[in-house]
DRENMIMAR-722355 format. One record per residue (C-alpha): residue in three letters; x, y, z. Coordinates in nm, 4 decimals. Example, Ala and Ser with C-alpha at 12.3 -4.5 7.8 and 13.67 -1.06 7.14 Angstrom:
+------+----------+----------+----------+
: code :        x :        y :        z :
+------+----------+----------+----------+
:  ALA :   1.2300 :  -0.4500 :   0.7800 :
:  SER :   1.3670 :  -0.1060 :   0.7140 :
+------+----------+----------+----------+
END
This chain:
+------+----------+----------+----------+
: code :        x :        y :        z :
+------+----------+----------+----------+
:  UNK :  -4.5277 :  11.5308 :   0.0722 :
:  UNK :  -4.3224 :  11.7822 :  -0.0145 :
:  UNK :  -4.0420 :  11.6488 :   0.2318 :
:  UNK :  -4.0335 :  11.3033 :   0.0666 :
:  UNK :  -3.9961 :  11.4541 :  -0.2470 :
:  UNK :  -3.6964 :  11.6419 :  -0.1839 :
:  UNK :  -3.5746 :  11.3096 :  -0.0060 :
:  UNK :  -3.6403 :  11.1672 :  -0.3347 :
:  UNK :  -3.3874 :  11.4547 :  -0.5589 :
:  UNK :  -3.1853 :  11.4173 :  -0.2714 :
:  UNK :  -3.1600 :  11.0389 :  -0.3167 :
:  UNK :  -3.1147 :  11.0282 :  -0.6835 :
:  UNK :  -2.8335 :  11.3154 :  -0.6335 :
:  UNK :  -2.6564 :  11.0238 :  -0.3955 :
:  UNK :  -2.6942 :  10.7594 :  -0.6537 :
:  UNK :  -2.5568 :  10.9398 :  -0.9222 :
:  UNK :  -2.2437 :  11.0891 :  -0.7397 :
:  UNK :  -2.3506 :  11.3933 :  -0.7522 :
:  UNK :  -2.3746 :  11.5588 :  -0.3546 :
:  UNK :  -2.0479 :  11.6709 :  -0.1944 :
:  UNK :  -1.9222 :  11.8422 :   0.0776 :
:  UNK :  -2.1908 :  11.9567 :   0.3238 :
:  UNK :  -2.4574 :  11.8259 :   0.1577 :
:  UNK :  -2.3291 :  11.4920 :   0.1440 :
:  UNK :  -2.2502 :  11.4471 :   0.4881 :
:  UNK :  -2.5773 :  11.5688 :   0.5802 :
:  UNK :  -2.7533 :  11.3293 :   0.3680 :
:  UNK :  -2.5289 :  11.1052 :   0.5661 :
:  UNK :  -2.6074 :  11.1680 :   0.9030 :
:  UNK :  -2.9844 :  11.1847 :   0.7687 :
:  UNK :  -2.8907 :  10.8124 :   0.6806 :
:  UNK :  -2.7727 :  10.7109 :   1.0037 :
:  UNK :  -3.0468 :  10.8143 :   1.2090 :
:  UNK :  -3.3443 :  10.8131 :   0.9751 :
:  UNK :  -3.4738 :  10.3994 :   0.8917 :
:  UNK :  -3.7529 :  10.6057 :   0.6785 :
:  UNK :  -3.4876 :  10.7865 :   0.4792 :
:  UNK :  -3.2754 :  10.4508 :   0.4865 :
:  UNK :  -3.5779 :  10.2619 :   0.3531 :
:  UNK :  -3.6450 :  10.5153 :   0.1220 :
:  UNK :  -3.2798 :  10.4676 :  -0.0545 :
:  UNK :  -3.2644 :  10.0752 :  -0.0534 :
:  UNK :  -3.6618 :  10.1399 :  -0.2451 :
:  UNK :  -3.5402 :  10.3477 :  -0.5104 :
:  UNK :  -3.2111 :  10.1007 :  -0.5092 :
:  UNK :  -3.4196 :   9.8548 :  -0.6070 :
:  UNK :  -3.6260 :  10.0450 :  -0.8129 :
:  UNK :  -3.3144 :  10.1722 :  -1.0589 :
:  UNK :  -3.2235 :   9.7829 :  -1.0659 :
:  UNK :  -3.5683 :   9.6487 :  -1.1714 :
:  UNK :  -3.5649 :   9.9429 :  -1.4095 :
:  UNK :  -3.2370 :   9.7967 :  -1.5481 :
:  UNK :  -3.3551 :   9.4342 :  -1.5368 :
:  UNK :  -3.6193 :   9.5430 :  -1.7242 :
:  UNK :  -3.4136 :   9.6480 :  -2.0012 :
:  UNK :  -3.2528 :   9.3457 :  -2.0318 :
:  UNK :  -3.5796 :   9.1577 :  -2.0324 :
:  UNK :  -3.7437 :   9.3452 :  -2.3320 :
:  UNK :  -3.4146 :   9.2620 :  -2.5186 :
:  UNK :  -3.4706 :   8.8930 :  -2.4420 :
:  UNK :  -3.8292 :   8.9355 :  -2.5648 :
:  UNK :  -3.7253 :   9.0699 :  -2.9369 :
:  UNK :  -3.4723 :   8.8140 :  -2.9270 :
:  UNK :  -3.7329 :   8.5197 :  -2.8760 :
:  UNK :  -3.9670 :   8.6597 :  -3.1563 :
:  UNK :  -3.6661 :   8.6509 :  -3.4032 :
:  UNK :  -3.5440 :   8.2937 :  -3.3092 :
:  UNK :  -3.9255 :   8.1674 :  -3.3258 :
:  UNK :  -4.0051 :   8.3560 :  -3.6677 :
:  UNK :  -3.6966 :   8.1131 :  -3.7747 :
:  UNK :  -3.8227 :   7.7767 :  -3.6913 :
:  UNK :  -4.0946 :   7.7111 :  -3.9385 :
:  UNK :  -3.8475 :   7.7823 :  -4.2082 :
:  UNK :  -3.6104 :   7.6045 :  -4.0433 :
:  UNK :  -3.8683 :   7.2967 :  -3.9966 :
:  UNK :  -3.9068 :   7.3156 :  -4.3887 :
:  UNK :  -3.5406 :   7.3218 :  -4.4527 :
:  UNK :  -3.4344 :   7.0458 :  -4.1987 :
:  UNK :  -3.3522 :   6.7546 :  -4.4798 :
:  UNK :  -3.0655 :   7.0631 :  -4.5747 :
:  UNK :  -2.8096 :   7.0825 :  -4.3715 :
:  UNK :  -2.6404 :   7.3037 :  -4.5545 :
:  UNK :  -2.9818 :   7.5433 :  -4.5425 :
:  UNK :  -3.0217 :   7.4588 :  -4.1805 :
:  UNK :  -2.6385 :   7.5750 :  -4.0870 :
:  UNK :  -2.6931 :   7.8784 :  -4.3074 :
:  UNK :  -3.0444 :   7.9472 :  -4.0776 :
:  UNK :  -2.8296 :   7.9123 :  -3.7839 :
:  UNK :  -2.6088 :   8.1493 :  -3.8955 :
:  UNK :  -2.8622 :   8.4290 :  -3.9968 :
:  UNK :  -3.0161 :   8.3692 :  -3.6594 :
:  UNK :  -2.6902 :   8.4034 :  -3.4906 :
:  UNK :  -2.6360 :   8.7552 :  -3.7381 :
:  UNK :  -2.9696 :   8.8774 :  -3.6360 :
:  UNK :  -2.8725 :   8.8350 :  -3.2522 :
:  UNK :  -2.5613 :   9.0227 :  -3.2979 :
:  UNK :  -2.6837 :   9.2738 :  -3.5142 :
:  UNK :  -3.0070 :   9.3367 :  -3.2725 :
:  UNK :  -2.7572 :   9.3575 :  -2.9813 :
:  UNK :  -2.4822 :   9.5672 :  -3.1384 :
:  UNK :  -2.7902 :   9.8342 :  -3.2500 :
:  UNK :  -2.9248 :   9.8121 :  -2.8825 :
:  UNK :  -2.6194 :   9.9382 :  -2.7711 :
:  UNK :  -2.5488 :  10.2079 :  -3.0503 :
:  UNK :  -2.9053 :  10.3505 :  -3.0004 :
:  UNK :  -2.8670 :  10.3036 :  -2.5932 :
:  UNK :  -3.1652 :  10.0468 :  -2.5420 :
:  UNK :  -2.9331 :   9.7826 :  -2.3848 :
:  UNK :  -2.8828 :   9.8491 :  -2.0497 :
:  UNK :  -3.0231 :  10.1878 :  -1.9652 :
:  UNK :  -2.9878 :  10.5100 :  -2.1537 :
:  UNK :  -3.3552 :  10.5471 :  -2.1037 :
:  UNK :  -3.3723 :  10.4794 :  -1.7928 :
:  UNK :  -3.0760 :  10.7100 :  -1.7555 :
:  UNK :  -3.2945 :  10.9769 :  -1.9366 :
:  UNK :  -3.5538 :  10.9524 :  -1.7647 :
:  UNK :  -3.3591 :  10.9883 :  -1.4156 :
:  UNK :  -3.2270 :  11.3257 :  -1.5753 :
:  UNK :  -3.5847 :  11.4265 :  -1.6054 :
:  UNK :  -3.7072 :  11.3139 :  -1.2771 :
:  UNK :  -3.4145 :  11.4785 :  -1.1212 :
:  UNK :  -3.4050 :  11.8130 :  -1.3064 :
:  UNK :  -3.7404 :  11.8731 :  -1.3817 :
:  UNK :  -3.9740 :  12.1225 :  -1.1781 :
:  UNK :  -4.3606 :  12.2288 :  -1.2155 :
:  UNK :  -4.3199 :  12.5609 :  -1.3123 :
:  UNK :  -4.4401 :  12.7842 :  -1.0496 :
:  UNK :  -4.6846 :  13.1459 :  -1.2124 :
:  UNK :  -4.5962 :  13.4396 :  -1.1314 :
:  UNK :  -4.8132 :  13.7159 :  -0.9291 :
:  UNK :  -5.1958 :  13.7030 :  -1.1557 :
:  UNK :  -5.1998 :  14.0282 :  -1.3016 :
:  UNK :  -5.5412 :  14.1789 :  -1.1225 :
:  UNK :  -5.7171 :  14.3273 :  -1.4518 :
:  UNK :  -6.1275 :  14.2798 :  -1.4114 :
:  UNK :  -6.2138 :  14.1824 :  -1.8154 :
:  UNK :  -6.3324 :  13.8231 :  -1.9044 :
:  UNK :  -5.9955 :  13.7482 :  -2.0292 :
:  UNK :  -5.8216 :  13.8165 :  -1.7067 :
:  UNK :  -6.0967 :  13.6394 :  -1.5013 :
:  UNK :  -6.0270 :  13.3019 :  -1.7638 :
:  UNK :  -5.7210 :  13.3131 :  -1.6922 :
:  UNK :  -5.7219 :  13.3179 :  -1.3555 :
:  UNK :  -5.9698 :  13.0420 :  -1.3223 :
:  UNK :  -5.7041 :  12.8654 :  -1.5549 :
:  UNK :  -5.4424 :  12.8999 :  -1.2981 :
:  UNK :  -5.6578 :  12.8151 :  -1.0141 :
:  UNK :  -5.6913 :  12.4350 :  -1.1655 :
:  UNK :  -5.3201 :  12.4371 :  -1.2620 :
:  UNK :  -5.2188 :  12.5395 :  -0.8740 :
:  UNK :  -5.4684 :  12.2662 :  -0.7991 :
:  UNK :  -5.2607 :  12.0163 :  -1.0077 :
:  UNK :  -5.5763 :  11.9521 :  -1.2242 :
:  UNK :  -5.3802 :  11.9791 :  -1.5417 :
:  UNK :  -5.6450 :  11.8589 :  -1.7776 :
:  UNK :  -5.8660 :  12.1150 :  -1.7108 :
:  UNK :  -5.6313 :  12.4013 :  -1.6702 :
:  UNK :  -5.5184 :  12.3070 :  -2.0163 :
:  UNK :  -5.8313 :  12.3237 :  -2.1462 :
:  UNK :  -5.9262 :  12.6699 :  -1.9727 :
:  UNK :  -5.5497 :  12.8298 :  -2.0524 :
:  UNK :  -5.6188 :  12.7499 :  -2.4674 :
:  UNK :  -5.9761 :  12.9068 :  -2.4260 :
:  UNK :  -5.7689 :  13.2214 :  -2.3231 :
:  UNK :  -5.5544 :  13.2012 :  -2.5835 :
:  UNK :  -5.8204 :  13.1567 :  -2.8691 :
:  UNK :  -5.9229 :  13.4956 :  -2.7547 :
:  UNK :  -5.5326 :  13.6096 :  -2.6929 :
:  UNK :  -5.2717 :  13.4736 :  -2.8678 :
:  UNK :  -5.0293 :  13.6918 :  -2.7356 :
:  UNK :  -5.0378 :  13.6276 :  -2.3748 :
:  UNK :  -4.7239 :  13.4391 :  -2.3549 :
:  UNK :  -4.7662 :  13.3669 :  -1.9850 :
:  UNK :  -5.0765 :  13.1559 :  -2.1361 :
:  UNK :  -4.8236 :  12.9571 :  -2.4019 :
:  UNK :  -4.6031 :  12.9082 :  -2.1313 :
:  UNK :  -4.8795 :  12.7404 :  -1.8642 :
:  UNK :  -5.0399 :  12.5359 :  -2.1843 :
:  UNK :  -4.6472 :  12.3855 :  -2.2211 :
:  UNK :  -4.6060 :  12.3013 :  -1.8810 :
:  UNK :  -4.9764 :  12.1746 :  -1.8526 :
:  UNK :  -4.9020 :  11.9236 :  -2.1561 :
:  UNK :  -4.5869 :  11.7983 :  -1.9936 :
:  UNK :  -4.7582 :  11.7016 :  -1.6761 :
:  UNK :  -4.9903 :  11.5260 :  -1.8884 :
:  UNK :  -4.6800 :  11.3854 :  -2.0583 :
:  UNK :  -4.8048 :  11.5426 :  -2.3923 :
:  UNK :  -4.4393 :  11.6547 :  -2.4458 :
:  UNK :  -4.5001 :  11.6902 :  -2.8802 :
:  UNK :  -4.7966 :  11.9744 :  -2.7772 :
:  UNK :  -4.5990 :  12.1089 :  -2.4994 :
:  UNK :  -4.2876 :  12.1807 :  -2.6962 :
:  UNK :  -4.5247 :  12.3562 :  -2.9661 :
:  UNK :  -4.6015 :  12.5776 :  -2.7371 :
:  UNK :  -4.2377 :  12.6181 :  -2.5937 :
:  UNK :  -4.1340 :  12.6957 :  -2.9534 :
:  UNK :  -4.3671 :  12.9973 :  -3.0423 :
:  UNK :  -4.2742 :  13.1994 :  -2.7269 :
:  UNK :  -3.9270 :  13.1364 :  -2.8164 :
:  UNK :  -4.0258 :  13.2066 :  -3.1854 :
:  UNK :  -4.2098 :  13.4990 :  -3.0828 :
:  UNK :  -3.8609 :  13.6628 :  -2.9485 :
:  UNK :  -3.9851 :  13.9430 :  -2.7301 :
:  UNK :  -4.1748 :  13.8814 :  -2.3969 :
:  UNK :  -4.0714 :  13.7472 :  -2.0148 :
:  UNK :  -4.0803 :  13.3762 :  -2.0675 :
:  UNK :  -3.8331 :  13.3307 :  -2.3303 :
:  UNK :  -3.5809 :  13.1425 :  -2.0444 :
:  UNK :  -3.8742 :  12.9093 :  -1.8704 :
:  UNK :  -3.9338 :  12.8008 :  -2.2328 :
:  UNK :  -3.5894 :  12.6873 :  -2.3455 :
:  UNK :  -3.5177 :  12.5337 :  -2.0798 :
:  UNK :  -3.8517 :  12.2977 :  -2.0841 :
:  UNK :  -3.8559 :  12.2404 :  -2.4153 :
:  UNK :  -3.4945 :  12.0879 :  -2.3888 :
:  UNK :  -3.7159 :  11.8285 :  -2.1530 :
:  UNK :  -3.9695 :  11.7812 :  -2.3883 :
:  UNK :  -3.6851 :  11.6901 :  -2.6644 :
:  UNK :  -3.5152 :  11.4078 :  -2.4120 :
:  UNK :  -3.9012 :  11.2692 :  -2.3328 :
:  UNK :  -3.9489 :  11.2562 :  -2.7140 :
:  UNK :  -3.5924 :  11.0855 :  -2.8035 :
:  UNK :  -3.4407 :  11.4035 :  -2.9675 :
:  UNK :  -3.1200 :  11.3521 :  -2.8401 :
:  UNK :  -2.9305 :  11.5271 :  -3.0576 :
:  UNK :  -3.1860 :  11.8371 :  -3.0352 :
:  UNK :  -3.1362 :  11.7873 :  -2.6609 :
:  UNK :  -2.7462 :  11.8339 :  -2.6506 :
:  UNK :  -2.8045 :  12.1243 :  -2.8944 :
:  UNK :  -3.0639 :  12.3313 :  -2.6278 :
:  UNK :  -2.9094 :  12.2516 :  -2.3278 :
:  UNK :  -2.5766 :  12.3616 :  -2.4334 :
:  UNK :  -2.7247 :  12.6598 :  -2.5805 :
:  UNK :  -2.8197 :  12.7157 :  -2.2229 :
:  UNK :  -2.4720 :  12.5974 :  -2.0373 :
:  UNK :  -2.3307 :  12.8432 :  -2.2938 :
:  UNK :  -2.5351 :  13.1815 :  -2.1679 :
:  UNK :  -2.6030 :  13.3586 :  -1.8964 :
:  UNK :  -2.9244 :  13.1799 :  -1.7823 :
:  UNK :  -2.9705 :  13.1019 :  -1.4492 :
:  UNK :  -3.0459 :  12.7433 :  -1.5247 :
:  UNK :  -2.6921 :  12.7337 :  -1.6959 :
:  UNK :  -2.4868 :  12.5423 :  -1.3953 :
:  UNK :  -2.8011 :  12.2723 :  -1.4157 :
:  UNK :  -2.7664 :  12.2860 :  -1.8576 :
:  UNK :  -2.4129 :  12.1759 :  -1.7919 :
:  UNK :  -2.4843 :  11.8876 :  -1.5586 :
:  UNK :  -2.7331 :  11.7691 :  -1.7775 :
:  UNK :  -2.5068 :  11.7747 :  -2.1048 :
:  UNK :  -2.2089 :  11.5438 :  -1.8991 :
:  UNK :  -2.5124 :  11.3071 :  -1.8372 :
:  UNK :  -2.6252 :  11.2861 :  -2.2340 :
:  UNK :  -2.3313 :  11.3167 :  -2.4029 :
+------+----------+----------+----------+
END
């Protein structure tokens, strides 16, 4: 499993341009002598086209319920020709206008999907550190917390992480695994409420983990501009995730 889903980064990497040198030709000679790696790239090939395709095809759709919310007044109007050519001409300025705002707002042929590859591509489960090894209830919530977290069962280790912080909301950690827990349940408004008071907060070990994920949270919400403005806050210090900030800016930009 985890194999294939390296393949997968791997694979996206390739499609966007983005391995060179050693890595390249190794993904390369991979290629060559791998038909499940090979198979794997002509799948997600055709997956980034349907992806596209669909695009196109929910445009279509909005354009169909604008031409057929016409016709009845046009159906009224037809002993007008003079009405009937001005209908055809609003029709024809609400096609343009619909297209030339699908493009501004980047719904025409991919910016989500582009997006959404950033995501997929960038985007890692946090991994806890070491359990602290304290013996109160607190410490033994938490732990069971993290136990169904490790276990990927997110709802319940979201439920179990925001008992411990009812009791303590200054375990940070805590904020920090309730964030990531709400993005894996693609809750990304909760999860970047929690991001935001351990950055808020100003003073504890997770400050980093939760700029960086909130930045996620803002491009899985639409927040664009709020997007740009994190991860260049990142590309511009001395985080370790700042090589990955700057990538990610050339991409949404």
């Amino acid at each position: 499993m985890d194999k294939k889903k390296n393949y997968t980064r791997i694979i996206d990497r390739y499609l966007d341009s983005d391995l060179n040198g050693l890595e390249l030709q190794t993904l390369e000679k991979e290629l060559d002598s791998s038909p499940e790696l090979r198979k794997e790239l002509q799948l997600q090939r055709e997956i980034n086209a349907a992806l596209a395709e669909k695009e196109v095809l929910d445009l279509r759709v909005q354009l169909k319920v604008i031409h057929r919310s016409l016709e009845p007044v046009q159906e009224r109007n037809m002993a007008s020709k003079l009405v009937h050519g001005k209908l055809v001409r609003i029709a024809a300025a609400s096609v343009v206008l619909l297209i030339t705002i699908a493009v501004l707002t980047g719904n025409f042929t991919g910016n989500r999907i582009s997006y959404d590859r950033i995501f997929d591509k960038y985007y890692e489960t946090y991994k806890p550190l070491n359990v602290r090894s304290g013996s109160g209830e607190i410490d033994k919530m938490y732990r069971n917390a993290l136990t169904a977290y490790q276990n990927e069962d997110y709802e319940k280790a979201l439920v179990l992480f925001e008992e411990v912080l009812d009791l303590d909301q200054s375990r940070m950690e805590a904020n920090l695994m309730t964030g990531v827990s709400n993005m894996e349940l693609k809750e990304y408004e909760e999860a970047g409420a929690s991001f935001r008071k351990i950055i808020n907060h100003n003073d504890n070990l997770f400050i980093e983990h939760a700029e960086w994920y909130i930045g996620f949270c803002y491009i899985k919400t639409d927040n664009t501009d709020k997007a740009i403005e994190q991860f260049a806050k990142i590309a511009s210090g001395n985080s370790l995730n700042k090589d990955k900030a700057k990538k990610i800016l050339k991409k949404i930009k």
